[in-house]
C-alpha positions as CSV (number, residue, x, y, z in Angstrom):
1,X,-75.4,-36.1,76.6
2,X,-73.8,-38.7,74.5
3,X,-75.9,-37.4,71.6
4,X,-74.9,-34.3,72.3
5,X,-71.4,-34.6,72.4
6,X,-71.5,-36.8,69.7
7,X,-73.2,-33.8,67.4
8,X,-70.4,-31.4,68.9
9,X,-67.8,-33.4,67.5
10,X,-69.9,-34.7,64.4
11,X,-70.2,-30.8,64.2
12,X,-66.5,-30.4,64.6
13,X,-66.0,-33.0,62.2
14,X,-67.8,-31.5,59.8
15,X,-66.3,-28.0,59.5
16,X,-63.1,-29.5,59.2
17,X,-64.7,-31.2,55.9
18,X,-66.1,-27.9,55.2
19,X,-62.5,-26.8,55.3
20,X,-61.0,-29.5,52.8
21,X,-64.0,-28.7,50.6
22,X,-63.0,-25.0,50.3
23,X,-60.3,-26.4,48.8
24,X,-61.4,-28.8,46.5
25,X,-63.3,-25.9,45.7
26,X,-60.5,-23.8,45.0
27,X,-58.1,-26.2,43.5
28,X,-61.2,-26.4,40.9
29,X,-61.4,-23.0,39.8
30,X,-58.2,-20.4,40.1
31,X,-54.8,-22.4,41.0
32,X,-53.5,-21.9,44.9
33,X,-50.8,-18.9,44.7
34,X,-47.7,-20.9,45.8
35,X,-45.8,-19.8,49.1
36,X,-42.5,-18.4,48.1
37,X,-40.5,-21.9,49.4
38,X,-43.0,-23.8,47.1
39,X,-42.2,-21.5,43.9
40,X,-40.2,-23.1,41.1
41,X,-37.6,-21.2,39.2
42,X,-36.8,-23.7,36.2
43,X,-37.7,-21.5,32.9
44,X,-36.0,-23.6,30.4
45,X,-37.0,-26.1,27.6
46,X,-36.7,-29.0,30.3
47,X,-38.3,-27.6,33.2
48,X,-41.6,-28.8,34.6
49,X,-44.4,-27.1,33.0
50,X,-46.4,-27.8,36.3
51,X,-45.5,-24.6,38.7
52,X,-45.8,-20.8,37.5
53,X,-43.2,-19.0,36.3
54,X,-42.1,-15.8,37.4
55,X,-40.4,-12.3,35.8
56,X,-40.6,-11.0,32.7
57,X,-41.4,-13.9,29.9
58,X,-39.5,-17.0,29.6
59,X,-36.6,-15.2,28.9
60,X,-36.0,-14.2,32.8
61,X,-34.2,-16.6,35.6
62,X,-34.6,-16.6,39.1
63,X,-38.1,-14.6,38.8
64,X,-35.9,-10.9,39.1
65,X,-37.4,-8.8,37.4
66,X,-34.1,-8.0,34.5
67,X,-32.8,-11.0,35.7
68,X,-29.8,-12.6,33.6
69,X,-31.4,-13.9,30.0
70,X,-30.6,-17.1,28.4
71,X,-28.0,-17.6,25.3
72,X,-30.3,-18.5,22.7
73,X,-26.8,-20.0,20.5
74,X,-26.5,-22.6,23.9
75,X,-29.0,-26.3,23.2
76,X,-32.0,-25.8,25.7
77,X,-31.9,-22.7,27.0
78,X,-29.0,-23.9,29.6
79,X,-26.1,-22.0,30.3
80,X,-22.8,-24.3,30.0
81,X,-20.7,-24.8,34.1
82,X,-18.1,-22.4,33.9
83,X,-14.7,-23.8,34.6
84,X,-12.2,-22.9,37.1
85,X,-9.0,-20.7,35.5
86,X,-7.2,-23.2,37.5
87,X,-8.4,-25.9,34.7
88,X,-8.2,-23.6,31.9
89,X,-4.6,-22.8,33.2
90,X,-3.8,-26.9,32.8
91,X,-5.5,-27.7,29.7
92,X,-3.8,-24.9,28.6
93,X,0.0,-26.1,29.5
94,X,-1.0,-29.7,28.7
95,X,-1.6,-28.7,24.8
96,X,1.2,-27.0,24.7
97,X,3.2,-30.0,25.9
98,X,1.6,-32.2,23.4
99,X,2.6,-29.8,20.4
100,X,6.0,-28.5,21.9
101,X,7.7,-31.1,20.2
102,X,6.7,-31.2,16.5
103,X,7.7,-28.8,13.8
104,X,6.0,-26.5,11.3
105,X,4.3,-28.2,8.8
106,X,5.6,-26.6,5.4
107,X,3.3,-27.4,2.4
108,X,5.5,-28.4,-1.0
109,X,6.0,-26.4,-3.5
110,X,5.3,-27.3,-7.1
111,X,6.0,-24.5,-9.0
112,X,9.6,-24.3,-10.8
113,X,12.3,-23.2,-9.1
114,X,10.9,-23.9,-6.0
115,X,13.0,-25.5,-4.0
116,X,15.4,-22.2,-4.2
117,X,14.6,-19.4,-2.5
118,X,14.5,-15.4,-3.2
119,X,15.5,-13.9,-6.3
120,X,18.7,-13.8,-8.1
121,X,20.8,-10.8,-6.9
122,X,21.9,-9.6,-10.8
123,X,18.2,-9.2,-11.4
124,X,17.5,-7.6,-7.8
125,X,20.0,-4.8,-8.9
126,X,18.7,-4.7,-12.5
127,X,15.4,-3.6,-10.9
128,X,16.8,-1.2,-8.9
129,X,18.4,0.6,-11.9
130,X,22.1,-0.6,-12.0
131,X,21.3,-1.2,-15.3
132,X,21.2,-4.4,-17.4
133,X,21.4,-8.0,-15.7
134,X,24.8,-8.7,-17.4
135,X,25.7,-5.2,-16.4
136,X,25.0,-6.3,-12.8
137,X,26.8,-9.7,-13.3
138,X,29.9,-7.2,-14.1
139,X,29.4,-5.2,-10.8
140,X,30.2,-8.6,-9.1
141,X,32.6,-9.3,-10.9
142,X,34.2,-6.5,-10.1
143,X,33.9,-6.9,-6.1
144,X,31.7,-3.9,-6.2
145,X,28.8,-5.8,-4.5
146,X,28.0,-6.9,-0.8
147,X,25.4,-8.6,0.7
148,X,24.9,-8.4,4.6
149,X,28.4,-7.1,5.0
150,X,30.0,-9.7,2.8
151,X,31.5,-9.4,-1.0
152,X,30.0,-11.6,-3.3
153,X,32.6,-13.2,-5.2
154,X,30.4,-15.5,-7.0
155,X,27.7,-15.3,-9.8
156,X,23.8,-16.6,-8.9
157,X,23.5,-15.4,-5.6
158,X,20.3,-15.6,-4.0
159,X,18.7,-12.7,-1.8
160,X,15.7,-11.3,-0.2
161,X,15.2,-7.7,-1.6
162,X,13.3,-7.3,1.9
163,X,15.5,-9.0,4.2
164,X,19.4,-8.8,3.3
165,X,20.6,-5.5,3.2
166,X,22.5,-5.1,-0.5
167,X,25.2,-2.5,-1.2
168,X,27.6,-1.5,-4.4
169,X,30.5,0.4,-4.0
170,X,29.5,0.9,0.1
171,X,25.6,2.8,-1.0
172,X,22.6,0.7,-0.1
173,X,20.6,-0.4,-2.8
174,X,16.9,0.7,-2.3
175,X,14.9,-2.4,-3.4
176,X,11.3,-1.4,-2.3
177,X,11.7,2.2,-0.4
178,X,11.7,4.3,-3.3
179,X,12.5,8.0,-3.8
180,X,11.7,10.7,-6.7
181,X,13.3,14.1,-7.1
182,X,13.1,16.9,-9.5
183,X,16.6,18.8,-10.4
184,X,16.1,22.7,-11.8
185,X,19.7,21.7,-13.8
186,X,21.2,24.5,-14.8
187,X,23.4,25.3,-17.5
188,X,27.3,23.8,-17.6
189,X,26.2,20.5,-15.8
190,X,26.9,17.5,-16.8
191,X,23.9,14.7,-17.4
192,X,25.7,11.9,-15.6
193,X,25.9,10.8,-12.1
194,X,30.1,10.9,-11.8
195,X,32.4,12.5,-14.6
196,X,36.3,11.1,-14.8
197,X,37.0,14.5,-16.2
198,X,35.6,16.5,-12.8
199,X,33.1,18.4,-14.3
200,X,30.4,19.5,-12.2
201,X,27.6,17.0,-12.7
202,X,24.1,15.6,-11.0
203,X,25.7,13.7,-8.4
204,X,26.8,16.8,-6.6
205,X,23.5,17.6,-5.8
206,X,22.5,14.4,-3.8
207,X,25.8,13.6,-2.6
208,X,24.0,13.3,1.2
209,X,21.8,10.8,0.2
210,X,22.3,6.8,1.6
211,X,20.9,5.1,-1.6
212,X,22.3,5.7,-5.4
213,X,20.2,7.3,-7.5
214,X,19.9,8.0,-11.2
215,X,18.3,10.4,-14.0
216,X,15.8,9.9,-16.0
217,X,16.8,10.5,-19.7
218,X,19.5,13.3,-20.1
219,X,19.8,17.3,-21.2
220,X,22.8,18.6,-22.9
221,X,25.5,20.4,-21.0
222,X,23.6,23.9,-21.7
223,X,20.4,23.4,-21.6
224,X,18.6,23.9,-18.3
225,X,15.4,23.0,-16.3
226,X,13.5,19.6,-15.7
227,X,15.6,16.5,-14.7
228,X,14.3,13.7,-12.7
229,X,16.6,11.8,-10.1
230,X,14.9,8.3,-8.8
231,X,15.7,4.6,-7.4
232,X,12.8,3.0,-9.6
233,X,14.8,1.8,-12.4
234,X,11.5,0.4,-14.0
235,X,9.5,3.4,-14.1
236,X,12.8,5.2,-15.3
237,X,13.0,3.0,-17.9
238,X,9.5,3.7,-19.1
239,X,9.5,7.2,-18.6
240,X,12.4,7.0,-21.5
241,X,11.2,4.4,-23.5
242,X,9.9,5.4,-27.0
243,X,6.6,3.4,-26.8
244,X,5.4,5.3,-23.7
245,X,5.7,8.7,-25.7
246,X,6.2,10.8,-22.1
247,X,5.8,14.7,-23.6
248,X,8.5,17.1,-22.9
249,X,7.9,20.8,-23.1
250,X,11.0,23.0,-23.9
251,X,11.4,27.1,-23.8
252,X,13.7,28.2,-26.6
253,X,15.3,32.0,-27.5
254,X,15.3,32.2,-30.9
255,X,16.1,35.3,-33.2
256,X,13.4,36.4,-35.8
257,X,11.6,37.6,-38.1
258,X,10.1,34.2,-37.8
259,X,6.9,32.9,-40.4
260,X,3.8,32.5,-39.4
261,X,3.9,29.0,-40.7
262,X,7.2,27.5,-38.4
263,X,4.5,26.0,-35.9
264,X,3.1,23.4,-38.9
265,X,7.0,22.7,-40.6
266,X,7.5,21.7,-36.8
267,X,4.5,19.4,-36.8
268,X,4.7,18.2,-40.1
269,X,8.1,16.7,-39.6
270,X,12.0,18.5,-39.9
271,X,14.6,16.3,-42.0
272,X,17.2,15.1,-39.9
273,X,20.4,13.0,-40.5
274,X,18.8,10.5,-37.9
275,X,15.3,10.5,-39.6
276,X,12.3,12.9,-39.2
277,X,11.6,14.8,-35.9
278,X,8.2,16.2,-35.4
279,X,6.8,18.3,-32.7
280,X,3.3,17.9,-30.9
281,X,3.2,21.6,-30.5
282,X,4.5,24.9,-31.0
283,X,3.4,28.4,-29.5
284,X,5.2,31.5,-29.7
285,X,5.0,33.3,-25.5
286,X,6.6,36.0,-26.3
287,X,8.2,38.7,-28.6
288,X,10.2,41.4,-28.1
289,X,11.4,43.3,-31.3
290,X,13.7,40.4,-33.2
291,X,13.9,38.5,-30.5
292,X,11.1,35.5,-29.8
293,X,10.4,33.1,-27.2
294,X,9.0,29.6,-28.4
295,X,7.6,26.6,-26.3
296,X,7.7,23.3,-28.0
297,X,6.5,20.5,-27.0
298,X,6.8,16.4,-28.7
299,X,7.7,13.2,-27.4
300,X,10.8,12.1,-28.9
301,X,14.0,12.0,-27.0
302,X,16.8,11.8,-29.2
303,X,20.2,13.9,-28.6
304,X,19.9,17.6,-28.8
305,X,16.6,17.2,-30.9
306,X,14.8,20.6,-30.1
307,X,18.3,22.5,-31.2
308,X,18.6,20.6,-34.5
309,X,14.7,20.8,-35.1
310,X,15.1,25.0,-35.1
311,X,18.2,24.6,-36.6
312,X,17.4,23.0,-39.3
313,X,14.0,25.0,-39.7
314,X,16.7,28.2,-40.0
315,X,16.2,29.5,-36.3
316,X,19.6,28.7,-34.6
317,X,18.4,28.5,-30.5
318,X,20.2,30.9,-27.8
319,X,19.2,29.5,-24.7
320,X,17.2,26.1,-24.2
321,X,15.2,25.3,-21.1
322,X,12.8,21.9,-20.1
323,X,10.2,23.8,-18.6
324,X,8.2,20.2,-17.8
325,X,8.6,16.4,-18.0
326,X,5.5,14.5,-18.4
327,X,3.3,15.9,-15.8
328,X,6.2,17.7,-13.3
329,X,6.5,21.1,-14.5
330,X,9.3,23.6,-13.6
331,X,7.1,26.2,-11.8
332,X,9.0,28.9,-9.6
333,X,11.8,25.9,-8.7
334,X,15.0,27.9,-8.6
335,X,18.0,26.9,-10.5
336,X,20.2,24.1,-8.8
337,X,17.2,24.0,-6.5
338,X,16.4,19.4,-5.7
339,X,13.1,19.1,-4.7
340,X,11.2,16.1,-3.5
341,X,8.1,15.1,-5.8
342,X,4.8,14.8,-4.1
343,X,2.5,11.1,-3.9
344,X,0.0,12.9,-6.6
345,X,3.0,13.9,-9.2
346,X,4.5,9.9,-8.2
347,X,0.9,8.9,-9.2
348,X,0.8,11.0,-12.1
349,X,3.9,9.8,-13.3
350,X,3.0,6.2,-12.9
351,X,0.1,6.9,-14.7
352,X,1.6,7.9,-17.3
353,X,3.8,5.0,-18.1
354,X,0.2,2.1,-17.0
355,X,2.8,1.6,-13.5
């Protein structure tokens, strides 16, 4: 009986080594699936290589499938421990404790003249076309300037075109807002922003505007058409100046018979008692029996050059008109009629004088 019993549980005994051999067995061949408590979820650089890893490549945490992936710009795959806003919030005010006190750093400068600031205020008006810089120094002079409310009573005054707000005789000087207008002039006004004598004149025509402006170039009292009004004194300047050659194109009565050969005398150069005058072009628009109508065209802009040129040719001129300057033409702009210009004829114009 004892061997019998003995053999039960030597029987017993040996299943149960049957058992661990099972999984020696196992453990031998295909690893044990882990139970979900025994399942490691470490996917990083530093995480034990030993247990599975679960989700979609070693890009996914936590085994989710889509689960959150891993900043590749953080050092081993680790995402940083976020802090509280209640720290941020301190760190935040302690900084600005630590800086509250100390001033802007201002780097020197070197260049000369430096250590004043802004721009003379003669050569601030100069640029804005109230004429020369002793002209300017003259305005002051005079009491006619103010800066910020105040007359300047003294010379070398030193301003910020963009800042101070500058005015002569009570009009704002327009340092960087600039404007451009085209005048159809007609005839019996005067080329000049006031007359003493009362004449009618340009200003009357932009009496309702806050900043001064001033014409380009002039046209005698009778002769009509094209007259710019602008606050850019350096592109007025150019558009006057001889060595920018800005074309002006003129529309002149004229009584005939003329010869066919007035067009090259024109070009070839008419004897003056200033010197030679020569035109770019000549066309005859239109006849009617005697009585002709001649475009002319050149550069120069010397006093009352297109009547002395036909003039002296043997063609006194009835009526004169300035059909364009430069690029701005006349078109169907009525007489007396101020006009804005456009951003393309501003461009066009600044073109034209390498603005």
């Amino acid at each position: 009986m004892r061997s019998s019993g003995s053999g039960k549980s030597g029987g017993r005994g040996n299943y149960r080594g049957a058992g661990n051999n099972r999984d020696e067995r196992q453990g031998q061949g295909r690893p044990r699936k882990p139970r979900p408590e025994e399942r490691r979820y470490d996917v990083g650089p530093g995480a034990s290589q030993d247990g599975p890893k679960s989700g979609r490549g070693s890009d996914a945490r936590g085994g989710a499938k889509g689960g959150p992936k891993q900043s590749p710009q953080r050092g081993g795959g680790r995402t940083a421990p976020s802090r509280s806003r209640e720290y941020e919030t301190r760190a935040e005010e302690r900084n600005r404790e630590r800086y509250a006190g100390k001033k802007d750093i201002k780097l020197p400068k070197t260049f000369p003249g430096a250590e004043q600031e802004g721009e003379r205020l003669q050569k601030v008006l100069a640029r804005a076309g109230y004429g020369s810089r002793r002209a300017c120094e003259e305005l002051v002079e005079q009491a006619r300037v103010e800066v910020n409310g105040e007359i300047v009573v003294e010379q070398g005054l030193r301003v910020d075109p963009e800042k101070d707000e500058i005015k002569v005789d009570g009009l704002t000087v327009a340092t960087q807002s600039y404007q451009f207008f085209s005048l159809n002039k007609p005839a019996g006004v005067v080329s000049t922003m006031e007359d003493p004598e009362g004449r009618q004149c340009l200003g009357d025509y932009v009496t309702n505007r806050e900043t001064r402006l001033f014409h380009v170039g002039r046209l005698d009292t009778e002769t009509e058409g094209v007259i710019l009004l602008t606050n850019h004194g350096e592109l007025a300047h150019r558009l006057t100046h001889p060595k920018y050659g800005v074309r002006k194109t003129y529309l002149a009565h004229i009584v005939g018979p003329i010869p066919r050969d007035l067009g090259k005398r024109l070009k070839d150069g008419v004897r003056l008692e200033d010197g030679y005058a020569r035109a770019d072009h000549f066309r005859v628009v239109e006849q009617t029996g005697k009585n002709y109508l001649v475009e002319v065209t050149l550069h120069e802009g010397r006093k009352h050059i297109v009547r002395r040129m036909l003039a002296e040719a043997g063609f006194p001129v009835d009526k004169l008109v300035r059909t364009a300057f430069g690029p701005i033409t006349l078109g169907d702009q009525k007489s007396g009629w101020l006009r804005r210009l456009s951003n393309t004829e501003v461009g066009m114009l600044m073109r034209e004088v390498d603005l």
